[in-house]
NUMAR-812803 format. One record per residue (C-alpha): residue number from 1; x, y, z; residue in three letters. Coordinates in pm, 1 decimal, decimal comma, m for minus. Each point is the difference from the previous one (the first is absolute). Layout:
! residues N
<NUM; <X; Y; Z>; "ALA">
...
! end
This chain:
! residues 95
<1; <0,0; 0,0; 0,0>; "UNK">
<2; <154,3; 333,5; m109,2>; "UNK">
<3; <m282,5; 205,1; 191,5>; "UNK">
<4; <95,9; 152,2; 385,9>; "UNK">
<5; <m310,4; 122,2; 120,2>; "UNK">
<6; <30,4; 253,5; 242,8>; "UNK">
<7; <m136,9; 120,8; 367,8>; "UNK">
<8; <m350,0; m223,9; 29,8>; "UNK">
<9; <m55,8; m52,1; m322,9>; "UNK">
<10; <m27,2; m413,4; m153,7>; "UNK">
<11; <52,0; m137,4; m380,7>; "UNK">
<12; <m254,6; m270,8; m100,5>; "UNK">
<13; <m26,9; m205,8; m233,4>; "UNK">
<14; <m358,9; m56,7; m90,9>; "UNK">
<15; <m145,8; m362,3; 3,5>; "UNK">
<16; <m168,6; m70,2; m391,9>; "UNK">
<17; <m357,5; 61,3; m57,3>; "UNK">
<18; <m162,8; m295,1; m7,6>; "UNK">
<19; <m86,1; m146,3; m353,4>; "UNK">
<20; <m330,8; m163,3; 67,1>; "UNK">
<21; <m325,6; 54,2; 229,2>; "UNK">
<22; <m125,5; m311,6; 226,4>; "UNK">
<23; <m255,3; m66,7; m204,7>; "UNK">
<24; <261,2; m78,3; m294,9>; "UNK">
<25; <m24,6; 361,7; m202,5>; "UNK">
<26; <353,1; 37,7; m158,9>; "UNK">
<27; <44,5; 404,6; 8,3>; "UNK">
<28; <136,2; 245,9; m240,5>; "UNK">
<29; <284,7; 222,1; 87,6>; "UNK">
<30; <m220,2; 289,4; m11,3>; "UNK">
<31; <m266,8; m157,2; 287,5>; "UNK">
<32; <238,7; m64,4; 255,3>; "UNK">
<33; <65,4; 188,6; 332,1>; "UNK">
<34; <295,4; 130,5; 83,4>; "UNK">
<35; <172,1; m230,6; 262,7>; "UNK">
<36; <m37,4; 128,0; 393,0>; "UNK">
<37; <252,9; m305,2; 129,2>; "UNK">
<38; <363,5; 5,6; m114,2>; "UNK">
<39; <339,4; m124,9; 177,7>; "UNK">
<40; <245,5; 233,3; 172,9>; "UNK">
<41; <311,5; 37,7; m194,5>; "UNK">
<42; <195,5; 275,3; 153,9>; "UNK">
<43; <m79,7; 205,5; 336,2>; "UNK">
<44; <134,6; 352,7; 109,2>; "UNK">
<45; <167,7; 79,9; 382,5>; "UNK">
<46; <m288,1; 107,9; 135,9>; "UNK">
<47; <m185,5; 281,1; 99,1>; "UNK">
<48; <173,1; 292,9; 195,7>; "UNK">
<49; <m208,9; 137,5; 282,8>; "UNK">
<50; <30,7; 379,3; 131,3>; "UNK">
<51; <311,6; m42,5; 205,7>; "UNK">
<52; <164,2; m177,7; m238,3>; "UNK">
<53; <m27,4; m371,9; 85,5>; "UNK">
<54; <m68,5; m302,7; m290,8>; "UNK">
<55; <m293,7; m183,8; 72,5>; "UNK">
<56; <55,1; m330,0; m215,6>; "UNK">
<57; <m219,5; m60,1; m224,9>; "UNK">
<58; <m274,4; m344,2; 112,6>; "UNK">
<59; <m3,4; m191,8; m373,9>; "UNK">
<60; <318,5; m125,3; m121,7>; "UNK">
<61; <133,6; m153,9; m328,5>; "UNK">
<62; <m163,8; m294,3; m120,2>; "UNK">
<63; <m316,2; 71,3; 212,6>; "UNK">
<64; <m376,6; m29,3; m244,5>; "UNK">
<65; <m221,8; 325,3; 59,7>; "UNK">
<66; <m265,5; 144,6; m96,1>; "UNK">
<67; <m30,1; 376,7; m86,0>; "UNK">
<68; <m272,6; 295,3; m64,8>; "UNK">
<69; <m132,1; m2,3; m367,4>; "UNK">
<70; <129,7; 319,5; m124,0>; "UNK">
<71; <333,0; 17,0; 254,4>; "UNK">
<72; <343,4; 56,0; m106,5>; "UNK">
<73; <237,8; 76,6; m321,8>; "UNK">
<74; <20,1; m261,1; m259,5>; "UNK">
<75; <307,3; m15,3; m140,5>; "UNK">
<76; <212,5; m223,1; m258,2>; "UNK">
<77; <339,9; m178,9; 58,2>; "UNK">
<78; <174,8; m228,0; m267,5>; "UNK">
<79; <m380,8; m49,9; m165,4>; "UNK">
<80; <m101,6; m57,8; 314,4>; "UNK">
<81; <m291,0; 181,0; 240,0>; "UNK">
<82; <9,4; 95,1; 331,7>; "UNK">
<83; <m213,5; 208,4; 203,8>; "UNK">
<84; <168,3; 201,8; 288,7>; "UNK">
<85; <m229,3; 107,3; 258,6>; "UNK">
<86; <53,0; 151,9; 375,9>; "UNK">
<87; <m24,7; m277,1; 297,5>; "UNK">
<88; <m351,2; 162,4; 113,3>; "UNK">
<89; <m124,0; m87,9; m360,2>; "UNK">
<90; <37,3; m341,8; 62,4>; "UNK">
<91; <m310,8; m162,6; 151,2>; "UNK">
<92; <60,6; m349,4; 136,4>; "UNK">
<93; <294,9; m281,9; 1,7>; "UNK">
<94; <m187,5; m295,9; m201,2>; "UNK">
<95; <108,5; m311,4; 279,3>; "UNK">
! end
């Protein structure tokens, strides 16, 4: 990974739409929702509080979340796309 995030902020990688319903519909690119689960590839230190401490951040790498609809930058790395969102975006830890 060539991607540092910084302060609180988290790089995901965002788990594939899913290619058919349960009832067996196979979907077209252009009918699927936009992922909210993805993998943590990269976190940052932390956030820094007033009086300057790091509080560490609760996810870590490798960790499956699941994140607000419309959070966070999308971005491309080696035709690849992440999403980088801040630590509060994040919603649960799947278990």
């Amino acid at each position: 990974m060539k991607i540092k995030p910084l302060g609180d902020r988290v790089v995901i990688q965002a788990s594939e739409s899913k290619e058919q319903t349960r009832g067996g519909i196979v979907l077209p690119d252009t009918a699927k929702e936009k992922p909210q689960e993805g993998k943590v590839v990269a976190v940052g230190t932390g956030k820094k509080t007033d009086d300057g401490k790091i509080v560490p951040l609760n996810v870590k790498v490798g960790d499956i979340v699941l994140y607000g609809k419309y959070s966070g930058t999308e971005i491309t790395v080696d035709e690849k796309e992440y999403l980088i969102v801040r630590e509060e975006d994040i919603l649960a830890i799947v278990a």
